[in-house]
Each structure stands twice: as C-alpha cells, then as structure tokens.
Backbone as JSON, one array per atom type, in Angstrom:
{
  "sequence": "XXXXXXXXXXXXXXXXXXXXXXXXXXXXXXXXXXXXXXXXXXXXXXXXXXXXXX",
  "N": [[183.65, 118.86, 47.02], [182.36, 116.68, 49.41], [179.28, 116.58, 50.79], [177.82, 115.57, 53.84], [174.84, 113.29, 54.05], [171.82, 114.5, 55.61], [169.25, 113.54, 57.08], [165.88, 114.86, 56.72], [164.33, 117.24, 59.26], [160.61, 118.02, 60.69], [159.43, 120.3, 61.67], [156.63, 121.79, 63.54], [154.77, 124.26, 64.56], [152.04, 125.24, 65.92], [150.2, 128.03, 67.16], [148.17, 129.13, 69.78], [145.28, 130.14, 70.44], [142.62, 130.29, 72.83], [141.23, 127.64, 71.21], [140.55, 125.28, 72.19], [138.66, 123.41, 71.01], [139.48, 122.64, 68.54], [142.13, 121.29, 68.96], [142.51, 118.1, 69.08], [141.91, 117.6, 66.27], [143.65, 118.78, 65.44], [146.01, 117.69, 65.83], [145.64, 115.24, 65.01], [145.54, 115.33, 62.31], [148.43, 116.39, 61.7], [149.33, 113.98, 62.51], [148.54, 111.75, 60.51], [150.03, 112.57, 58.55], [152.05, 111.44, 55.42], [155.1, 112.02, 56.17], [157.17, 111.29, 58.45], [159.02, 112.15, 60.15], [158.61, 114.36, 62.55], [158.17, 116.75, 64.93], [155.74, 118.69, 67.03], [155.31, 122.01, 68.18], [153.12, 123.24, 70.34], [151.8, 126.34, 70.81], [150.64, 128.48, 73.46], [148.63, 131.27, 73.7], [147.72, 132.72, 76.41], [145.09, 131.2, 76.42], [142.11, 130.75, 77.54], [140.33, 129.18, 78.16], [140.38, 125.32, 77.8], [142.48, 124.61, 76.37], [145.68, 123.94, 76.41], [146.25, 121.27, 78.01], [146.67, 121.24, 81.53]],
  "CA": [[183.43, 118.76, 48.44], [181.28, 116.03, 50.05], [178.39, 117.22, 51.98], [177.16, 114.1, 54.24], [173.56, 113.22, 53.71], [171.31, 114.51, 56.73], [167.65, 113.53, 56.87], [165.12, 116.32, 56.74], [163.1, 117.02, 60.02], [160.34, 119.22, 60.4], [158.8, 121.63, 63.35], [154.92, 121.75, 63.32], [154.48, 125.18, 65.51], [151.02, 125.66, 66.13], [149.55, 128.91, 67.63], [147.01, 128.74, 70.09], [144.42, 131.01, 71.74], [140.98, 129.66, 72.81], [141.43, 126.87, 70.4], [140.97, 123.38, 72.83], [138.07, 122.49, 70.29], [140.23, 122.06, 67.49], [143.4, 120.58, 69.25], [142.82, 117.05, 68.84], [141.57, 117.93, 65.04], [145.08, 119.53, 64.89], [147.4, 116.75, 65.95], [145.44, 114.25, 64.12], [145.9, 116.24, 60.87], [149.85, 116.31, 62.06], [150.1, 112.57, 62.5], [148.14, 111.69, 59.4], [150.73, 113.21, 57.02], [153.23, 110.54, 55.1], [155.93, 112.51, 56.57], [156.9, 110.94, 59.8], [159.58, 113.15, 61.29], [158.59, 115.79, 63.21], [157.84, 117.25, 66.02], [154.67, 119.67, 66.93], [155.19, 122.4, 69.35], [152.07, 124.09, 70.67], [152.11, 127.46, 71.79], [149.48, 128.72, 74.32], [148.96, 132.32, 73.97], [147.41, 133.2, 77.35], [143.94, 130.92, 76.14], [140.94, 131.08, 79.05], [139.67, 127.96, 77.57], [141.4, 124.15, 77.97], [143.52, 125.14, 74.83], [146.86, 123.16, 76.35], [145.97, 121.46, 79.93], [148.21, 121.3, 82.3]],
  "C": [[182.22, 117.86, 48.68], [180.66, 116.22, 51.07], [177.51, 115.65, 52.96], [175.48, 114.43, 54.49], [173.16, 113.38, 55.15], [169.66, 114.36, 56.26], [166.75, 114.5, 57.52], [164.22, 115.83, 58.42], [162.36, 118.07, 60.03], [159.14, 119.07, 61.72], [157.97, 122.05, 62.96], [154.97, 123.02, 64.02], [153.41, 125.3, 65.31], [150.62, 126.41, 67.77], [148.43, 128.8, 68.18], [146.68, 129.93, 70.78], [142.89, 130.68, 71.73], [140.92, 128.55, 71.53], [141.48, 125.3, 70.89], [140.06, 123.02, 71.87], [138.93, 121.98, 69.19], [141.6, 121.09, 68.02], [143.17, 119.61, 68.61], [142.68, 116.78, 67.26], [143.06, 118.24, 64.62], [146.24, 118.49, 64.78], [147.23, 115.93, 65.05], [145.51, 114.73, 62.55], [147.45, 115.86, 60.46], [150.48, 114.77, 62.16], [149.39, 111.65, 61.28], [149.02, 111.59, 58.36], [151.82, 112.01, 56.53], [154.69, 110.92, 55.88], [156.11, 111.98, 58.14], [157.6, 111.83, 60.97], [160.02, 114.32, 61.46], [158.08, 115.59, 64.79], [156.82, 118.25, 66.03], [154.96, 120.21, 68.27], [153.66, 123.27, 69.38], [152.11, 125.36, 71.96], [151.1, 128.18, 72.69], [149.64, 130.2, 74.48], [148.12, 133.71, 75.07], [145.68, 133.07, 77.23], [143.43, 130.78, 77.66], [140.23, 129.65, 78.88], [140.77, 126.6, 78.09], [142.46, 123.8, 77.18], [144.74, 123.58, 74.94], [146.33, 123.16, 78.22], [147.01, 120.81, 80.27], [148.43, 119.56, 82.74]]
}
C-alpha cells in the first residue's frame, strides 16, 4: 500500500498568564528554530497584565 508523502507541521501552544514580559522572548525563540512550519497559538488564561493585547 502507498501512503502519499505529507509534510510534517507543527502547533507551538503556548500558555499564558501574566507573562507579556516574556512574549516577545517567546516568539523569537519560535521563529529562530530551523523548522519553518508552524504555527504558534497563544493562550491567554485570564492574565491582568498585557500578556496578549487586544
């Protein structure tokens, strides 16, 4: 049986609460990597801080 070749992607999820200092530390980490495709979702878990602005 021939399985047709699919290219790997991969789903960054990062967890957030009170965490806007690190964001941009976080993405740039995420777009850094040899790996080019992905996606990063960021989840906001009811931070008081600028975490994810609107």
């Amino acid at each position: 049986m021939n399985v047709p070749y699919t290219k790997s992607f991969v789903t960054v999820i990062v967890p957030c609460f009170n965490t806007a200092q690190y964001r941009v530390a976080t993405l740039t980490s995420v777009q850094a990597q040899t790996f080019r495709d992905f996606e990063v979702i960021m989840v906001d878990d009811g931070s008081t801080d600028d975490t994810l602005p609107d």
